[in-house]
C-alpha positions, -999 to +999 in steps of 0.1 A: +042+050+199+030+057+167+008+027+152+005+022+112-022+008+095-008-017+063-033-035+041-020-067+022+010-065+045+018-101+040+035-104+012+053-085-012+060-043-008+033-047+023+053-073+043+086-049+034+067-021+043+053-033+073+091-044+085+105-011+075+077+007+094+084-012+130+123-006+124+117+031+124+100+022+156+064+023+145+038-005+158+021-021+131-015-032+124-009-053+087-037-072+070-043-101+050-072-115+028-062-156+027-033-161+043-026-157+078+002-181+083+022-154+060+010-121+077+018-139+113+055-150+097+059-112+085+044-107+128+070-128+141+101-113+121+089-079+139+087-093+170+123-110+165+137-075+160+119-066+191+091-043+176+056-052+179+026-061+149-005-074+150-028-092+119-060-086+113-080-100+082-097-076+061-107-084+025-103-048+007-133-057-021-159-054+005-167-026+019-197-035+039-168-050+062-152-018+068-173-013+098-163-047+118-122-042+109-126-007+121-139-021+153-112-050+154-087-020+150-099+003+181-095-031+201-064-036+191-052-004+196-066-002+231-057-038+244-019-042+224-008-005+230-032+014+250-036+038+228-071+054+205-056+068+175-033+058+145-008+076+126+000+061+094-022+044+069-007+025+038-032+017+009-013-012-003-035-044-013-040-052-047-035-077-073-029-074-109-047-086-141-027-083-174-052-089-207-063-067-233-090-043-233-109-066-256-110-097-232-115-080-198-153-092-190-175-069-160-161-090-135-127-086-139-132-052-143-151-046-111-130-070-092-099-047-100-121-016-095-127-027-055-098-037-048-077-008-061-101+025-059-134+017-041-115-004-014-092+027-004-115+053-009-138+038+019-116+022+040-095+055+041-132+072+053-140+044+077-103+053+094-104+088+090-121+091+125-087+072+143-060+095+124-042+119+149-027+150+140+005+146+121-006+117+107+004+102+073-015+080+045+002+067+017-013+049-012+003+024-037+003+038-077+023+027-099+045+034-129+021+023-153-004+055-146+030+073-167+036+049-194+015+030-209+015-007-218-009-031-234-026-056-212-028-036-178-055-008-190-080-014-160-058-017-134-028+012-147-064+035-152-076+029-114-044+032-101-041+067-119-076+074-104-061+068-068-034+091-078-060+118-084-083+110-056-047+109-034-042+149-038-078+155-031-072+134+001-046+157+009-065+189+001-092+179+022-073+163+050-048+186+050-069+209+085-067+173+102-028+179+102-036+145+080-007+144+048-015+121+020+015+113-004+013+082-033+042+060-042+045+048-079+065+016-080+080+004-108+097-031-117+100-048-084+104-083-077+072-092-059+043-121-065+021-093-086+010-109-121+025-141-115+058-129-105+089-126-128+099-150-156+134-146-160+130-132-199+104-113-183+127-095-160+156-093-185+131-069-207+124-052-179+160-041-164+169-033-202+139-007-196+153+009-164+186+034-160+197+011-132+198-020-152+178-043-129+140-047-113+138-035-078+135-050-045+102-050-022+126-032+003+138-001-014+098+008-020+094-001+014+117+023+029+105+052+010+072+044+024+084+044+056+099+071+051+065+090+042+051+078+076+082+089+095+086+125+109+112+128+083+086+140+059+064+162+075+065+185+048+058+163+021+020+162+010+003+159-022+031+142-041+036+110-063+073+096-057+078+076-085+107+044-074+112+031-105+151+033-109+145+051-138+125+031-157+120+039-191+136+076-189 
């Protein structure tokens, strides 16, 4: 069985993801920072559709803990499917911060910066070891790196730097049998920022071809997809699912 590795997959496009992955009949590692009563709800829905997930907690700022989770993971893998390697990563956790340039102190900054570029970059390394051949990693962007929008300028400029770092993951990778793909969601229902206002999301389906946001679900399944041997020629790209927004 293949086993995927899906960080903040307790909520939002990770918790979707995570669902998607296990109905394509993947095993699932997912991870949470604070709240294991919703990454082991998001365990027990897999298990209901009879696939199989396990929840570890990682906290994605801090890399020094990279070492231990990597650890937790070869247990895992060796005690829930008797395996040693993965095949499928999804760079997923993050949180969103929506001020202007001028009132973004250090802190917020670097917070963002950990989360969303250092975090992946290392934790991506630390699991490098445990990807198989034909393996997939897939990293969350997003369609602010294409437009931009007052109010989102550190976390729109590190998701465009995972973007960039994503095809020099695949370039390198890419002798490992390793692909390395990003998704770029756009409006999507999810808890990001706060969530949706409803004024909030009429502005935004008047901004996409489709005339509504999107669901966690239809990212998840294109991520899935990505993991899937449906897409083993598919490497180095940014898929953009957006319904069109602002075309």
């Amino acid at each position: 069985m293949k086993i995927a590795v899906i960080t903040g997959g307790s909520r939002g496009i990770g918790a979707a993801t995570a669902i998607a992955a296990a109905r394509r009949g993947m095993g699932v590692i997912l991870t949470y920072n604070q709240n294991p009563d919703a990454a082991e709800s998001v365990v027990e829905r897999i298990k209901a559709d009879g696939g199989k997930a396990v929840a570890l907690q990682l906290d994605v700022s801090d890399s020094k803990s990279f070492p231990a989770f990597v650890a937790s993971v070869k247990e895992t893998l060796r005690t829930v499917w008797q395996q040693e390697t993965i095949a499928g990563l999804v760079n997923n956790a993050g949180y969103g911060l929506f001020n202007p340039i001028e009132t973004v102190d250090e802190a917020q900054f670097d917070g963002l910066f950990n989360v969303l570029l250092k975090g992946p970059f290392f934790l991506t390394q630390a699991l490098l070891p445990l990807l198989g051949r034909d393996s997939s990693i897939v990293n969350l962007t997003s369609a602010t790196t294409r437009l931009a929008f007052a109010g989102v300028a550190p976390y729109a400029a590190f998701k465009g730097g995972l973007e960039v770092l994503s095809r020099y993951m695949a370039k390198e990778f890419g002798e490992r049998g390793v692909r390395v793909n990003t998704v770029s969601p756009g409006p999507i229902r999810t808890e990001l920022g706060g969530g949706l206002t409803p004024d909030f999301e009429a502005m935004l389906a008047a901004q996409t071809a489709l005339g509504r946001v999107g669901e966690p679900e239809e990212v998840a399944n294109v991520i899935a997809m990505l993991l899937s041997s449906d897409a083993t020629w598919i490497n180095a790209q940014s898929i953009e699912v957006a319904g069109g927004y602002n075309v």
